[in-house]
PyMOL commands that place a pseudoatom at each C-alpha (Angstrom):
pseudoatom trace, name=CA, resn=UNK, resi=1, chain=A, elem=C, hetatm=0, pos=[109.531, 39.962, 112.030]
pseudoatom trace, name=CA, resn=UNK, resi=2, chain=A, elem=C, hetatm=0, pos=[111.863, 41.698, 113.954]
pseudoatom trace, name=CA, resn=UNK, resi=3, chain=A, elem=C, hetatm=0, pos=[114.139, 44.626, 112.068]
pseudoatom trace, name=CA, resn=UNK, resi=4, chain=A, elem=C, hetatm=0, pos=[117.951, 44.703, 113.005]
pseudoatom trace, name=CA, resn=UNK, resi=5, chain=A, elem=C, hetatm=0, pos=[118.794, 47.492, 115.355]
pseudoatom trace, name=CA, resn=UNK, resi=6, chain=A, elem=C, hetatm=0, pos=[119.337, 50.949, 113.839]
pseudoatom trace, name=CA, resn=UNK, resi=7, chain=A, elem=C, hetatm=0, pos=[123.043, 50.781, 114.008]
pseudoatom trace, name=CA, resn=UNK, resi=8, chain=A, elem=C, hetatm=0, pos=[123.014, 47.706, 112.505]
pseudoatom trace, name=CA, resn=UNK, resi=9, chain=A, elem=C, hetatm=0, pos=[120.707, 48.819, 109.775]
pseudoatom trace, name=CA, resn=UNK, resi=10, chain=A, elem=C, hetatm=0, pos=[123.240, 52.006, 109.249]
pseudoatom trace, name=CA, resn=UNK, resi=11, chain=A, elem=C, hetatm=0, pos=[126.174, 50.371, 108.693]
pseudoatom trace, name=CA, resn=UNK, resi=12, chain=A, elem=C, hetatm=0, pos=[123.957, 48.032, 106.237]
pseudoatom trace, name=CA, resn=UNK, resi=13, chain=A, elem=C, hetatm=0, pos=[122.571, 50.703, 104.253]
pseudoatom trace, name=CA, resn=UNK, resi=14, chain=A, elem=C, hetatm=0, pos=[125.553, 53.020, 104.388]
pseudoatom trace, name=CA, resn=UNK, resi=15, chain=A, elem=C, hetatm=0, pos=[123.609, 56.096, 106.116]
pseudoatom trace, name=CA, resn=UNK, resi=16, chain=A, elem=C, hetatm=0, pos=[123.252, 58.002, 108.926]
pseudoatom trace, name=CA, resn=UNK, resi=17, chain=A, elem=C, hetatm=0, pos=[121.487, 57.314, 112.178]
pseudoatom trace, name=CA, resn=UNK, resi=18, chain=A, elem=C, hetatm=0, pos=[119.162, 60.837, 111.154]
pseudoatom trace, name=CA, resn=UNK, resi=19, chain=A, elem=C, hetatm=0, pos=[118.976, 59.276, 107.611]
pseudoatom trace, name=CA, resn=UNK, resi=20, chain=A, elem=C, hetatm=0, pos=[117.531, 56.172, 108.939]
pseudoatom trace, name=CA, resn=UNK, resi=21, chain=A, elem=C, hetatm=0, pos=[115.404, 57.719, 111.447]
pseudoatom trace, name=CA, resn=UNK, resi=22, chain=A, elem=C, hetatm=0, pos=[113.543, 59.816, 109.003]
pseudoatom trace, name=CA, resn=UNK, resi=23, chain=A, elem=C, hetatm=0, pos=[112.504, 56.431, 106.710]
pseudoatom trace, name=CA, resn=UNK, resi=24, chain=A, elem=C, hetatm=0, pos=[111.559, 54.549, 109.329]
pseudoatom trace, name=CA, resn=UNK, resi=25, chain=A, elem=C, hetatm=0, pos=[108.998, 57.575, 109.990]
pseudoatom trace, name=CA, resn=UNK, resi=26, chain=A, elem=C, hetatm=0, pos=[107.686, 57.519, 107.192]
pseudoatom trace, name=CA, resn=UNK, resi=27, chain=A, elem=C, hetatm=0, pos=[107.536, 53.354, 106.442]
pseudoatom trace, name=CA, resn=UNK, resi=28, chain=A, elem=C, hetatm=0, pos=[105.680, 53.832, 110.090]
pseudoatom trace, name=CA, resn=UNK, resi=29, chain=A, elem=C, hetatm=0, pos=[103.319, 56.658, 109.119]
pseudoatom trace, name=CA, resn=UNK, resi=30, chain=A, elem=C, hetatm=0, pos=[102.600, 53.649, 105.875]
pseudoatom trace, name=CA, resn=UNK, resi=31, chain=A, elem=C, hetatm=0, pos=[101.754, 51.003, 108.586]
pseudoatom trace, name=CA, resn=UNK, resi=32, chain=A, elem=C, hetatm=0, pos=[104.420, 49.286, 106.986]
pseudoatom trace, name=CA, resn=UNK, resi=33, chain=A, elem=C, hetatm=0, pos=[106.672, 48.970, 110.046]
pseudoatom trace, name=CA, resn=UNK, resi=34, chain=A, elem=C, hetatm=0, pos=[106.013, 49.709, 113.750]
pseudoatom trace, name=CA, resn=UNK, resi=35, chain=A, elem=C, hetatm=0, pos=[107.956, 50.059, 116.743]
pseudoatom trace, name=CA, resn=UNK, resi=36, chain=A, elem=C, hetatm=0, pos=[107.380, 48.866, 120.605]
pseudoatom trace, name=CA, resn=UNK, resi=37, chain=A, elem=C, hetatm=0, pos=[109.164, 50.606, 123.120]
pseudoatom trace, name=CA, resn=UNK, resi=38, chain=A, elem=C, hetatm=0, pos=[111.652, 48.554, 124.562]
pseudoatom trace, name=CA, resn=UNK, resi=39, chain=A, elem=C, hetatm=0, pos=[111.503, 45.636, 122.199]
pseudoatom trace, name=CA, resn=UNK, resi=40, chain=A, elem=C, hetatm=0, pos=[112.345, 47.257, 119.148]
pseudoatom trace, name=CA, resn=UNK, resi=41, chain=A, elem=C, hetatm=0, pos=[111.074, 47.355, 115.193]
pseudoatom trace, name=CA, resn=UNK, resi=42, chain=A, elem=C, hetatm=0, pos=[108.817, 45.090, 113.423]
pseudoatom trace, name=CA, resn=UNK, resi=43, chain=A, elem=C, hetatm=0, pos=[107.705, 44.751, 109.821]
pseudoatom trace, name=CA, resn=UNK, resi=44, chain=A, elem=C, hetatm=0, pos=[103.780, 44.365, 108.757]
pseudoatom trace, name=CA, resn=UNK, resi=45, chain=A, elem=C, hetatm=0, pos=[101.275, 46.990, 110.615]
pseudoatom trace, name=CA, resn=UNK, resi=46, chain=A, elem=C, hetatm=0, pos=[101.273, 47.417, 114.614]
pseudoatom trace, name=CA, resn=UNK, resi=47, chain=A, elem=C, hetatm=0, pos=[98.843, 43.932, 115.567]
pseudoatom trace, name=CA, resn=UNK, resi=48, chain=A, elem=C, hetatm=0, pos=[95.289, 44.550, 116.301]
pseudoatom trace, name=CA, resn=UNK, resi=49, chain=A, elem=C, hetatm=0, pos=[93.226, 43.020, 119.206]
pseudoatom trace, name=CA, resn=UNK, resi=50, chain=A, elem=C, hetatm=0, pos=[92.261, 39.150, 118.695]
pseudoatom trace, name=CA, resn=UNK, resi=51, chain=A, elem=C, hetatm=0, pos=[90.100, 38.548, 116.565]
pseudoatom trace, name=CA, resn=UNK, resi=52, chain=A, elem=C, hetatm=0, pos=[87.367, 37.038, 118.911]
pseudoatom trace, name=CA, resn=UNK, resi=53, chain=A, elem=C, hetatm=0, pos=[87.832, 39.958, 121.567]
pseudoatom trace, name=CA, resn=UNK, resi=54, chain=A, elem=C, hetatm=0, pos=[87.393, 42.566, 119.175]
pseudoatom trace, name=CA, resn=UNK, resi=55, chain=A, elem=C, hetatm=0, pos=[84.292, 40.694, 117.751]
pseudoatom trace, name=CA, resn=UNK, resi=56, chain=A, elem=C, hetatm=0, pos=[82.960, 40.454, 121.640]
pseudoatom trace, name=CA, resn=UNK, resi=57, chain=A, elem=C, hetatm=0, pos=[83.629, 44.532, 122.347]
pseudoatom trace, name=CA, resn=UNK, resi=58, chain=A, elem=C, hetatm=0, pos=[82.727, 45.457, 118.612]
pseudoatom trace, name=CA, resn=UNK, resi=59, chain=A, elem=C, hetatm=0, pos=[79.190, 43.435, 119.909]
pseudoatom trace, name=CA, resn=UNK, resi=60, chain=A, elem=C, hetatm=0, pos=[78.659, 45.516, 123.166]
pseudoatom trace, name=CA, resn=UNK, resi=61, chain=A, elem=C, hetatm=0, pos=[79.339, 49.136, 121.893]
pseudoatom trace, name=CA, resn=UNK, resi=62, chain=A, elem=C, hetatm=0, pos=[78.298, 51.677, 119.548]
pseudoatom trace, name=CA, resn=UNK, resi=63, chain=A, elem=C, hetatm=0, pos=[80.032, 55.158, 118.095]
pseudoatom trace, name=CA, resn=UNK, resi=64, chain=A, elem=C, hetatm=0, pos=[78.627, 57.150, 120.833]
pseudoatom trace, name=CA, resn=UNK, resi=65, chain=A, elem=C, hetatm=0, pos=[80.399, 55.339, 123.576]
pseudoatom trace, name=CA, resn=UNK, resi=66, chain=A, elem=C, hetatm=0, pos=[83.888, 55.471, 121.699]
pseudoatom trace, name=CA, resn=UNK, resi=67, chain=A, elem=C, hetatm=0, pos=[83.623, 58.862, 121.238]
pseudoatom trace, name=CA, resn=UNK, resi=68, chain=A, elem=C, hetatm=0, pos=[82.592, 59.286, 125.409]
pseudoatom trace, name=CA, resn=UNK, resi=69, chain=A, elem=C, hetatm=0, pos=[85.911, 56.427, 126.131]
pseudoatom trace, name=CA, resn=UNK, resi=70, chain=A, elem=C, hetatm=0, pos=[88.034, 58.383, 123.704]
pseudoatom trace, name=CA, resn=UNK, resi=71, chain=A, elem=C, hetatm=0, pos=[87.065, 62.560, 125.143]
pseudoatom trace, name=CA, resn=UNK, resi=72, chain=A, elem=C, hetatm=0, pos=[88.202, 60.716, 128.450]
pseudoatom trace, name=CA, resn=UNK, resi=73, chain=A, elem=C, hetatm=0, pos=[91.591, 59.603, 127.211]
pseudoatom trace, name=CA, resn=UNK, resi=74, chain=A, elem=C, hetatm=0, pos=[92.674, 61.464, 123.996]
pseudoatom trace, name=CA, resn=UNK, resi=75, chain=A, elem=C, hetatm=0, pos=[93.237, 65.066, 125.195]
pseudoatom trace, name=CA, resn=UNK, resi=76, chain=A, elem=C, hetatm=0, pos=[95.452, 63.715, 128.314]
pseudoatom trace, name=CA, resn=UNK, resi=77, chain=A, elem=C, hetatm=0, pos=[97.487, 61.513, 125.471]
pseudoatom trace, name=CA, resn=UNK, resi=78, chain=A, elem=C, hetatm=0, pos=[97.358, 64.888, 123.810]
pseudoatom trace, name=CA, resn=UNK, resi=79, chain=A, elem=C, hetatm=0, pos=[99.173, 66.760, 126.607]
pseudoatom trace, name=CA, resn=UNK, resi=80, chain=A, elem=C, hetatm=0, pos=[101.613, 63.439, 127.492]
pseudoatom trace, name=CA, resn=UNK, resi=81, chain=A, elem=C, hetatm=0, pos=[102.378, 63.721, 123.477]
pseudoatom trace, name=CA, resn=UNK, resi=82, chain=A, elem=C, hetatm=0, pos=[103.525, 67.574, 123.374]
pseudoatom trace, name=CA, resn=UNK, resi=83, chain=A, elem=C, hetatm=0, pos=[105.773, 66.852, 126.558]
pseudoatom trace, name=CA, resn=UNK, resi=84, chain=A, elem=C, hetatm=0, pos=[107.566, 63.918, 125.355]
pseudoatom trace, name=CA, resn=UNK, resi=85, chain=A, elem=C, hetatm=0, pos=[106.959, 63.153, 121.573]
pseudoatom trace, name=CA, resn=UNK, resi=86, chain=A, elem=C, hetatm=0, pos=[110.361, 62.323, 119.199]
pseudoatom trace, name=CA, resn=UNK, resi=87, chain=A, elem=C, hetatm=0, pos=[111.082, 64.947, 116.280]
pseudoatom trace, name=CA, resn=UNK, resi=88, chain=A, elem=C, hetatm=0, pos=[110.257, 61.460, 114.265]
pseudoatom trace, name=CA, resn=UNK, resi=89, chain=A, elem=C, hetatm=0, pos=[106.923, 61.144, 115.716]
pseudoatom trace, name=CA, resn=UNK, resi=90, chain=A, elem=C, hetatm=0, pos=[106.078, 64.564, 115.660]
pseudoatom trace, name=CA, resn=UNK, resi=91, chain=A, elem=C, hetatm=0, pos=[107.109, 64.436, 111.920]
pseudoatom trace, name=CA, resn=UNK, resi=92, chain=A, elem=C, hetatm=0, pos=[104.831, 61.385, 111.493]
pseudoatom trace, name=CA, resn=UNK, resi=93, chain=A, elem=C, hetatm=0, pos=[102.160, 63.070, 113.120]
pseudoatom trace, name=CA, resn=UNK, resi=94, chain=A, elem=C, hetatm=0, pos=[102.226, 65.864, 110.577]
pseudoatom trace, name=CA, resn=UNK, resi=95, chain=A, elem=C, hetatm=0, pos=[102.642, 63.157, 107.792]
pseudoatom trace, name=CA, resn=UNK, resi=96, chain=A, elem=C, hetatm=0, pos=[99.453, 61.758, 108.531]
pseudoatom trace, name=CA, resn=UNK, resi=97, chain=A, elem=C, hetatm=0, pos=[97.378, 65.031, 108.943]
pseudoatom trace, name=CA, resn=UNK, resi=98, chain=A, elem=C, hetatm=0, pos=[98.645, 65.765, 105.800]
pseudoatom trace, name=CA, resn=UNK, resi=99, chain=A, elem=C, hetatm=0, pos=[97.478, 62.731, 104.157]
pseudoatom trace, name=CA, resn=UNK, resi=100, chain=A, elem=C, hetatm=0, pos=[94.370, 62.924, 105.977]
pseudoatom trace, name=CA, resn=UNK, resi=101, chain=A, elem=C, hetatm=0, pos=[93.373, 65.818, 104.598]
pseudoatom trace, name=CA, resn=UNK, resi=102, chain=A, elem=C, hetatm=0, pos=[94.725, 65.015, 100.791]
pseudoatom trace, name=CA, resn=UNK, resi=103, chain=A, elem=C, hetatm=0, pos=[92.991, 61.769, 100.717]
pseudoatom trace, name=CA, resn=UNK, resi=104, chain=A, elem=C, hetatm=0, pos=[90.243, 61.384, 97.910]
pseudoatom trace, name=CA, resn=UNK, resi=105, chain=A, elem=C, hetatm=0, pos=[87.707, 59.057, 99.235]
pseudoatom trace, name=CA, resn=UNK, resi=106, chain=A, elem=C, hetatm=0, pos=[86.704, 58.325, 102.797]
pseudoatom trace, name=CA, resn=UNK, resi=107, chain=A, elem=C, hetatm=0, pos=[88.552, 54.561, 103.140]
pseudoatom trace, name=CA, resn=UNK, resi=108, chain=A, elem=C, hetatm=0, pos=[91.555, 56.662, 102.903]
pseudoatom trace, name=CA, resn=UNK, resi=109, chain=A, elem=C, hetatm=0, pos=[90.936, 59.334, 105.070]
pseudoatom trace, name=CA, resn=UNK, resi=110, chain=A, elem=C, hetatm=0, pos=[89.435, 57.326, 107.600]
pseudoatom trace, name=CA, resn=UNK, resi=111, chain=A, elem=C, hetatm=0, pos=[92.950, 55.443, 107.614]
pseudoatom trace, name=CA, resn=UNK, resi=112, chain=A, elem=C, hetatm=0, pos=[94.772, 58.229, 108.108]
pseudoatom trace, name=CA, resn=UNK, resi=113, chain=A, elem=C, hetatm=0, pos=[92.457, 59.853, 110.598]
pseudoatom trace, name=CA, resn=UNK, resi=114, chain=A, elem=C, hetatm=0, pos=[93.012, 56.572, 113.086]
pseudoatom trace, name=CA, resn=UNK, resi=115, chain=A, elem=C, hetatm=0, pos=[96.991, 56.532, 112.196]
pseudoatom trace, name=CA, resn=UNK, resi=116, chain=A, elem=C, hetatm=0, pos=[97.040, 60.285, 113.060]
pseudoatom trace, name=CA, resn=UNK, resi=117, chain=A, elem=C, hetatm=0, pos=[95.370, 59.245, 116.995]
pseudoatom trace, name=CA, resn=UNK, resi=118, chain=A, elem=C, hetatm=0, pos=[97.247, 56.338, 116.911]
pseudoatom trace, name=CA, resn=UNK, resi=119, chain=A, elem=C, hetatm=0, pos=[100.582, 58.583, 116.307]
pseudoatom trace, name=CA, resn=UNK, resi=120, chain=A, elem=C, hetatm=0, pos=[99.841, 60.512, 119.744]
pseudoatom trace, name=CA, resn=UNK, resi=121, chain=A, elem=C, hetatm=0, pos=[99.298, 57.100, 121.459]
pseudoatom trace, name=CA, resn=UNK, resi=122, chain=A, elem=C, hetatm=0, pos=[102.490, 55.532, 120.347]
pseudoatom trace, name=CA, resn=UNK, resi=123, chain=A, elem=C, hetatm=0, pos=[104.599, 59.071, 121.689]
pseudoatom trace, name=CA, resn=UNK, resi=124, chain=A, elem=C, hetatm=0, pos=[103.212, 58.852, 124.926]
pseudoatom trace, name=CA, resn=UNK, resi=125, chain=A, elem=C, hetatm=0, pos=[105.594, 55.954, 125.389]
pseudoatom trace, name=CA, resn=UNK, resi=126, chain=A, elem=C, hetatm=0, pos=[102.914, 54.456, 128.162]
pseudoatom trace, name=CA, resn=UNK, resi=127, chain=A, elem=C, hetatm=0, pos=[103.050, 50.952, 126.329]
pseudoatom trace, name=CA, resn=UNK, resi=128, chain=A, elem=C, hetatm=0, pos=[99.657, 50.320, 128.485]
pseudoatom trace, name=CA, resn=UNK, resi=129, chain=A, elem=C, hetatm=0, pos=[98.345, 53.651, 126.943]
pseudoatom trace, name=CA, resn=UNK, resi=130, chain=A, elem=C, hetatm=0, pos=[99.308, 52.304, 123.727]
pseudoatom trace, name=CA, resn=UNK, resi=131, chain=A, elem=C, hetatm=0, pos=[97.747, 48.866, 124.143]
pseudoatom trace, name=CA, resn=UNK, resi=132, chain=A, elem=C, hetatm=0, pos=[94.713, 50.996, 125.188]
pseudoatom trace, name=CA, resn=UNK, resi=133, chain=A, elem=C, hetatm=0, pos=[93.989, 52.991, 122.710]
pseudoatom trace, name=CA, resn=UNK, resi=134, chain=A, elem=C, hetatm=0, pos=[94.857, 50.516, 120.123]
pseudoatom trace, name=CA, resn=UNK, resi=135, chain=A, elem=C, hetatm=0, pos=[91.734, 48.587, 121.597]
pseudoatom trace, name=CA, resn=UNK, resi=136, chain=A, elem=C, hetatm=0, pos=[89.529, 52.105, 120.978]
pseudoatom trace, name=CA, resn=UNK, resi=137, chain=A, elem=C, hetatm=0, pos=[91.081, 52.504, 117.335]
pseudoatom trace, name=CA, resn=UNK, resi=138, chain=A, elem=C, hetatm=0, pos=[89.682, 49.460, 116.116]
pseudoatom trace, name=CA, resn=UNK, resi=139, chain=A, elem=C, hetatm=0, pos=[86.723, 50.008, 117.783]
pseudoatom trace, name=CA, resn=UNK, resi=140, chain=A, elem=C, hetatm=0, pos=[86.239, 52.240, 114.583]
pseudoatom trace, name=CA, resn=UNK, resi=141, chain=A, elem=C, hetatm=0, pos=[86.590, 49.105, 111.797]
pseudoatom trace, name=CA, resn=UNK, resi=142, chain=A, elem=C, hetatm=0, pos=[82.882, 48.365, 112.967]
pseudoatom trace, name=CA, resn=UNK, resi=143, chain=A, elem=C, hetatm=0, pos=[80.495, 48.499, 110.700]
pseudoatom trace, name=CA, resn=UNK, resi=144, chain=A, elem=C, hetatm=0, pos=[78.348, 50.973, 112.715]
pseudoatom trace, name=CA, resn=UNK, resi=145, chain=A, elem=C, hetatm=0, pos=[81.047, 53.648, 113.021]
pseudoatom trace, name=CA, resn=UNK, resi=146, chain=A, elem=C, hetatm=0, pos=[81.629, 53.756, 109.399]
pseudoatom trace, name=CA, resn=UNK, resi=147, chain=A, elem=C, hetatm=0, pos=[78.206, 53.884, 108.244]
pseudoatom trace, name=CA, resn=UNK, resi=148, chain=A, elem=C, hetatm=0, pos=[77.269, 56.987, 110.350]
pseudoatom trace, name=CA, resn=UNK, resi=149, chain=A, elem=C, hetatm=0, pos=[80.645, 58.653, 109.120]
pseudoatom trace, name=CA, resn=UNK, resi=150, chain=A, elem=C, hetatm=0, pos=[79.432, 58.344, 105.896]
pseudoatom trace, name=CA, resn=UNK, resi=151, chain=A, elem=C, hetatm=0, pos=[76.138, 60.286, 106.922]
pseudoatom trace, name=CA, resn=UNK, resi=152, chain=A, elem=C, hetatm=0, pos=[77.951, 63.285, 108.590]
pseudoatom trace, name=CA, resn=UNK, resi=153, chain=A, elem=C, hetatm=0, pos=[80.911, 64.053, 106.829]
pseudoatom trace, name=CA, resn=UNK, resi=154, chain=A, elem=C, hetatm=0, pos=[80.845, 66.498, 104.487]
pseudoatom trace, name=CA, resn=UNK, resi=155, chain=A, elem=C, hetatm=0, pos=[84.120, 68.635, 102.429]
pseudoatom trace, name=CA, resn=UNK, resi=156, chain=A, elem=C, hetatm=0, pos=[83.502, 71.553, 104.958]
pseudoatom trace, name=CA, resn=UNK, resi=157, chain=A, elem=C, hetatm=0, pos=[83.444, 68.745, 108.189]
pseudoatom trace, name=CA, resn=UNK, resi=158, chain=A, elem=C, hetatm=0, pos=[86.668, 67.817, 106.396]
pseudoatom trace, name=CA, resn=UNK, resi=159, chain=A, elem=C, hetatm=0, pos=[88.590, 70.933, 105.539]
pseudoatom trace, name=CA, resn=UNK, resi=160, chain=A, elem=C, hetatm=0, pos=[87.446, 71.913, 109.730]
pseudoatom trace, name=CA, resn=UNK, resi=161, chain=A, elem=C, hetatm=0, pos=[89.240, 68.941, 111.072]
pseudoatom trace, name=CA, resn=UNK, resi=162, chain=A, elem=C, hetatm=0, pos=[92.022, 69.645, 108.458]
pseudoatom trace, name=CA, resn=UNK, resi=163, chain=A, elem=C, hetatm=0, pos=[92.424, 72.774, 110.817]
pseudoatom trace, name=CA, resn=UNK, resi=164, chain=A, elem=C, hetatm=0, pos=[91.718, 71.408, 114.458]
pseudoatom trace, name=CA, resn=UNK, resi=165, chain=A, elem=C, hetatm=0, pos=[94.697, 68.500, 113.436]
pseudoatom trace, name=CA, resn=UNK, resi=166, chain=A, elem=C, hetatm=0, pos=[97.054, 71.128, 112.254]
pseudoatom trace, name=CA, resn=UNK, resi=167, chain=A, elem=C, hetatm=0, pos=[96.196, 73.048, 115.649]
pseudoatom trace, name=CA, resn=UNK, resi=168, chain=A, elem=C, hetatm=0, pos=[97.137, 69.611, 117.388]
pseudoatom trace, name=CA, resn=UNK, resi=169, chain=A, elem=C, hetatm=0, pos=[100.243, 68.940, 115.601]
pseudoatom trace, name=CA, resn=UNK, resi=170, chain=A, elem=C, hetatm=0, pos=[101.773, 72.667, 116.294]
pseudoatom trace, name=CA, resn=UNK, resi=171, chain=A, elem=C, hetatm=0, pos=[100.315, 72.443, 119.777]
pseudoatom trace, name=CA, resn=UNK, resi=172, chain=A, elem=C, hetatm=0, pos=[102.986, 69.388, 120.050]
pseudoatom trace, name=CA, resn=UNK, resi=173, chain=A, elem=C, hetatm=0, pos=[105.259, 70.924, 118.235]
pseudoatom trace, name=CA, resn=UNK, resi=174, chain=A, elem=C, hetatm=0, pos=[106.176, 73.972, 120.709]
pseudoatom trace, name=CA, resn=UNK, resi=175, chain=A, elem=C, hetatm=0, pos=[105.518, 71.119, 123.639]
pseudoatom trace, name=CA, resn=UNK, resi=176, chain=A, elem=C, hetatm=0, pos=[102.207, 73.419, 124.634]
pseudoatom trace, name=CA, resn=UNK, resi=177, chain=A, elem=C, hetatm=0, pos=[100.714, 70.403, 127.029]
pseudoatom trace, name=CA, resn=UNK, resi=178, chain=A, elem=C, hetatm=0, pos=[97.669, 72.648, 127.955]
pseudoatom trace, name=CA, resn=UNK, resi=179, chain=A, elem=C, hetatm=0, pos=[96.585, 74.158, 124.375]
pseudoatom trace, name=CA, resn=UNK, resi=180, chain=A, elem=C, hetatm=0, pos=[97.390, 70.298, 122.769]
pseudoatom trace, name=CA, resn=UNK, resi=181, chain=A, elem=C, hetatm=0, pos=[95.179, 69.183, 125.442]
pseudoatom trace, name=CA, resn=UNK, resi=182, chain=A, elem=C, hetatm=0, pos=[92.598, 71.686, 124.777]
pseudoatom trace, name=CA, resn=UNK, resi=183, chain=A, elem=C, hetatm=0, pos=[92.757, 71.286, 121.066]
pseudoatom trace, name=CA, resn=UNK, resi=184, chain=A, elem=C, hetatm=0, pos=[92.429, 67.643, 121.401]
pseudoatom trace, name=CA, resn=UNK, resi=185, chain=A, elem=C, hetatm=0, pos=[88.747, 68.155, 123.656]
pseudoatom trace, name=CA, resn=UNK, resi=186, chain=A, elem=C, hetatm=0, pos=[87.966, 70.592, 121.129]
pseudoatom trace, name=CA, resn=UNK, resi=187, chain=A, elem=C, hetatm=0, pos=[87.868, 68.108, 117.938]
pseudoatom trace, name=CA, resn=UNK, resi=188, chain=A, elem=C, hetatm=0, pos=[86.290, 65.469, 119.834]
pseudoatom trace, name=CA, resn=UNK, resi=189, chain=A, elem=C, hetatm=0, pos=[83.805, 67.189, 121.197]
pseudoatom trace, name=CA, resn=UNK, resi=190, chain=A, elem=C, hetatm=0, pos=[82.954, 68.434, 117.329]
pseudoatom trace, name=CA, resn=UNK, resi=191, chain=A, elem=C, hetatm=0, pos=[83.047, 64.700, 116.190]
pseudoatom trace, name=CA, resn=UNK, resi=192, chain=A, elem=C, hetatm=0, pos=[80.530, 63.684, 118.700]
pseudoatom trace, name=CA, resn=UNK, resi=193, chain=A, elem=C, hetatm=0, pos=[78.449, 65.978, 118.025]
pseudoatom trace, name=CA, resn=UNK, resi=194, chain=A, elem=C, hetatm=0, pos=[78.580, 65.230, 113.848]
pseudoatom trace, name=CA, resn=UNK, resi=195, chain=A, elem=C, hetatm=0, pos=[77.984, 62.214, 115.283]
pseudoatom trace, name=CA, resn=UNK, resi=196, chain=A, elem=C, hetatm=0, pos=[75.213, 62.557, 117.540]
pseudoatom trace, name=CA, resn=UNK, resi=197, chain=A, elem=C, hetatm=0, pos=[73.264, 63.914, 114.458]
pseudoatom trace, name=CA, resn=UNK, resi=198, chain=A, elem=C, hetatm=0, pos=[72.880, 60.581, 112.898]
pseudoatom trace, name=CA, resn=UNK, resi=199, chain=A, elem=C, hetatm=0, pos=[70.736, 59.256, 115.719]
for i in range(1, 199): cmd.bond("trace and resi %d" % i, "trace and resi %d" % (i + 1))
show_as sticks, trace
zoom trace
């Protein structure tokens, strides 16, 4: 369902545009809302891919070749994220690095891990970009990827990527294109290779 527009919702709730802004961060950084550029708010988490595609693709892949599709896309999103991310999305971005890092079991962080990717996506504003890498994303529900996560990762694997997501998030932050770019290559590159072990 669509929301009402944010002035709409303002006068409604009796706060400011800022006020509202900052909620609707954090009900996105919940997957409880999301937003399409152009088209406006919905309720319920962002859609995924058909069922029966993502069944078909799920089929024909494996971890490795995510993690080669996504080291070709996700430090450019990086770099297209520092240069024109919202103070919203860069606040949701650091909301979900948080959580990432606080969660307690590896559902949880895995959740937060694809929201945080997802985040970069959605502030590239490329609504093909988006679509994109919302196709890679839940290339990760597979059975496959989850499995050899829970082979690899380990409290020191998590407290590093704790560090190389708080390096992206400040990257975008001071709208550094190059170092989020490089930061980006530089986490993937250790996930692979986490990865790699389990074969």
């Amino acid at each position: 369902e669509r929301l009402p527009s944010e002035r709409s919702l303002c006068a409604e709730l009796g706060i400011s545009r800022s006020g509202l802004r900052k909620i609707l961060s954090h009900l996105e950084a919940e997957d409880l809302i999301w937003r399409h550029v152009g088209k406006g708010t919905f309720a319920g988490p962002r859609p995924a891919l058909g069922s029966e595609s993502f069944r078909i693709i799920t089929s024909r892949t494996n971890p490795l070749e995510i993690m080669e599709a996504r080291l070709m896309l996700e430090p450019q999103i990086a770099s297209a994220a520092a240069q024109r991310a919202s103070f919203q999305e860069i606040e949701r971005l650091a909301l979900c690095a948080k959580r990432n890092h606080e969660a307690n079991d590896l559902a949880t962080n895995e959740k937060w891990d694809v929201l945080f990717h997802e985040t970069l996506a959605i502030a590239t504003g490329n609504s093909l970009l988006i679509a994109l890498y919302g196709g890679i994303s839940k290339m990760r529900l597979s059975d496959d990827w989850y499995v050899r996560k829970q082979e690899w990762i380990t409290s020191e694997n998590w407290g590093s990527f704790k560090k190389q997501h708080a390096a992206i998030v400040q990257a975008v932050r001071e709208r550094d294109e190059a170092r989020a770019e490089r930061t980006m290559r530089d986490h993937l590159i250790s996930v692979k290779g986490h990865i790699q072990s389990t074969y």
